[in-house]
N, C-alpha and C positions, 0 to 999 in steps of 0.2 A: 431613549425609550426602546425598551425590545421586543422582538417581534413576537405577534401574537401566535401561541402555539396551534397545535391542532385542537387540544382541548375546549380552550378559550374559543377558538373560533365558532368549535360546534355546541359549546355552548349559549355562544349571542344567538346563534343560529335560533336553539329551540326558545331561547326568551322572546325572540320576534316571532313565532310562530304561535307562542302561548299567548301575548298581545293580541295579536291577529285574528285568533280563536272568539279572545273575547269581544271584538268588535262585528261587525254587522257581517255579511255573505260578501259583501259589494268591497269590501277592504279587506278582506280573505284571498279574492281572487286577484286583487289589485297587487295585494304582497306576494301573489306565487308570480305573476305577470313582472315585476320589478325583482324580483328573483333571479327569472331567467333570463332577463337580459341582462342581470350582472353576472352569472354564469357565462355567457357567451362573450361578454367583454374583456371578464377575464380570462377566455380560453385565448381568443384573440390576441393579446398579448402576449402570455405564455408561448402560443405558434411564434412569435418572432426570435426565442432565445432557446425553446425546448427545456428548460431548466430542471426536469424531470427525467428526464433520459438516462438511462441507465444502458453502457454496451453490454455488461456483465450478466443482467437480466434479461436482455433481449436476446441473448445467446443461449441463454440456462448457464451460464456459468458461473455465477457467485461464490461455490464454493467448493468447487473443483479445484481444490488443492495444485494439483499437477501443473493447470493452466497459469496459475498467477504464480508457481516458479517458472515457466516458461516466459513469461512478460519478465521477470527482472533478470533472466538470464540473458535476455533479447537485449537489455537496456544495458547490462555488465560488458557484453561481448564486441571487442572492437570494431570485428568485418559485420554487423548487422544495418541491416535497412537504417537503419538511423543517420548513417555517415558521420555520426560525433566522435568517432575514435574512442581515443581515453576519454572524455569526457566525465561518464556516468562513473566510471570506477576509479576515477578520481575524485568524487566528490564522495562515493562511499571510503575512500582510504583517508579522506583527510574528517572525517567521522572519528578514526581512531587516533587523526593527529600523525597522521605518517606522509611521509613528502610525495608530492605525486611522480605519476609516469611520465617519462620522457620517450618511451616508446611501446608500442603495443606489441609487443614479446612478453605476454602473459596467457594465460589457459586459463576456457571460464567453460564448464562440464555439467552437466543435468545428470541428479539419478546415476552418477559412477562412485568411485572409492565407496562404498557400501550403501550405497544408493540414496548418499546425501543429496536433498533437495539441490542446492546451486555450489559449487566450488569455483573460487577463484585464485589463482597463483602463479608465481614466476618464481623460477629457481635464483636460489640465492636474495632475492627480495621478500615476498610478502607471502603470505596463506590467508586466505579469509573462506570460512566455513558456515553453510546460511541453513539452516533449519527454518521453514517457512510453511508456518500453520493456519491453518482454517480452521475455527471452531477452539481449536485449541485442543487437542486429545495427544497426548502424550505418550506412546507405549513404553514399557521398562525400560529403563535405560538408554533412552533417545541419547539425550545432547551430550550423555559421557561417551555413546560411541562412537557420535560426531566428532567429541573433540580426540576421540582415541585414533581415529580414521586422519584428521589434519593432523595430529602427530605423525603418523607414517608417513604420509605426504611429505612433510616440513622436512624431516632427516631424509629422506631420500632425496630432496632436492636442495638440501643445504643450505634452511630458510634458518634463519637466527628465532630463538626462544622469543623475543621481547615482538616478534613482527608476524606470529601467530594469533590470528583473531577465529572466535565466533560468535554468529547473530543465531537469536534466537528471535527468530522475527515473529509477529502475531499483530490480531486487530485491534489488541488491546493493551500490548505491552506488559504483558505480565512474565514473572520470571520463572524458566522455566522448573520444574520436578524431579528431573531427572538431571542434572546437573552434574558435577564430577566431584570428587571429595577437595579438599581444599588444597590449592595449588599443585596439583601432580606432577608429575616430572614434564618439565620440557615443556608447560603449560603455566601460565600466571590466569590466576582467575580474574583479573581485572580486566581481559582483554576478552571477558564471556561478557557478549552486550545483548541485553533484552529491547526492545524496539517497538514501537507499530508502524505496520507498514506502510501509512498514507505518511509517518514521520521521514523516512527514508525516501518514499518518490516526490515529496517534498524539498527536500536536497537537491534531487537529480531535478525539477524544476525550478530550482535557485539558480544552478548550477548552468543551465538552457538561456533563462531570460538575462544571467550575465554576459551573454556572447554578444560585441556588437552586432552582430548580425546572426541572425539563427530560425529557423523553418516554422513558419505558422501553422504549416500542417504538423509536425511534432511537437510544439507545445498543444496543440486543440486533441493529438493524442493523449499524448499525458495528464492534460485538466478533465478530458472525458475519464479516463481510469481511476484519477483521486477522488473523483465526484464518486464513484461507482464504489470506492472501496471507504469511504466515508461514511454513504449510506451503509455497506456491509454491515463496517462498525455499532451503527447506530441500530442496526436490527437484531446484535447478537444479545 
């Protein structure tokens, strides 16, 4: 059986209340009275799990673009508060099916090489290139000159064609508009991946509660952020 919407809910709501109308004063007040104490029963429970909490909202951050590259570059980056090492961008590289890190001699950059959202790379191994949107607005030529920007990356540092990736991440997985023409040099278009982004911090919490052992307070991080960009989704 599935759970009753919000519709449905404020629906029953005013059918009891038009019953109630039609009955005497005395079972008018009786239904505001049994009302409020189911209101407060159920605030009472809700206080024990918070299931409502949003960190995103309580901050004004929802859609501060900037901020939520800076959480998955927090989560990419080996020396971060996390202590998970490779972890995280091991479970974004086997996304693409690429064998993981055996060592954290990689570089993960905010806002450089032409002021792509997140880059990740190590010479001679991998490039992966992350365009990461809020809202979704696209200016000219975004993700071609993302992928023109890991192109220079990739030959400068002697990354093989086939081990060049880009995310086109978003709340809703849509592909992007500004794309590149098809397979350009030194580029395969099979390795431009469109995403939503609770799908990828989803990994990285696959990725967490596989460890025998692993931080409650870092999964109760990460379950707060998917909750938070969940609802995003569901508000766009």
């Amino acid at each position: 059986m599935s759970a009753p919407t919000s519709a449905s809910i404020l629906h029953d709501f005013f059918v009891a209340v038009d019953a109630a109308c039609a009955d005497s004063d005395t079972s008018m007040s009786q239904f505001f009275v049994s009302f409020e104490k189911a209101f407060h029963a159920s605030r009472s429970e809700r206080a024990l799990t918070t299931p409502h909490l949003n960190v995103l909202k309580a901050f004004g951050l929802e859609f501060a673009e900037l901020r939520h590259s800076a959480v998955l570059a927090w989560f990419l980056s080996p020396d971060s508060e996390h202590e998970q090492g490779v972890l995280f961008v091991n479970a974004l590289l086997e996304w693409f099916q690429v064998s993981p890190l055996k060592n954290e001699r990689y570089t993960v950059l905010r806002e450089r090489h032409h002021r792509i959202d997140v880059a990740a790379y190590a010479a001679g191994d991998f490039a992966i290139f992350i365009e990461n949107k809020v809202r979704h607005h696209e200016r000219e030529k975004q993700v071609s000159d993302m992928i023109d920007s890991m192109l220079e990356v990739s030959q400068e540092n002697g990354i093989p064609d086939d081990r060049r990736f880009a995310v086109f991440l978003t709340d809703t997985g849509a592909a992007p508009v500004t794309g590149p023409p098809k397979n350009p040099a030194g580029f395969l278009n099979s390795n431009l991946k469109s995403a939503r982004r609770v799908e990828l911090f989803e990994r990285f919490r696959v990725a967490l509660v596989a460890r025998t052992r692993y931080s409650p307070l870092l999964l109760n991080f990460l379950d707060s952020y998917l909750g938070a960009i969940r609802r995003l989704r569901a508000s766009l």
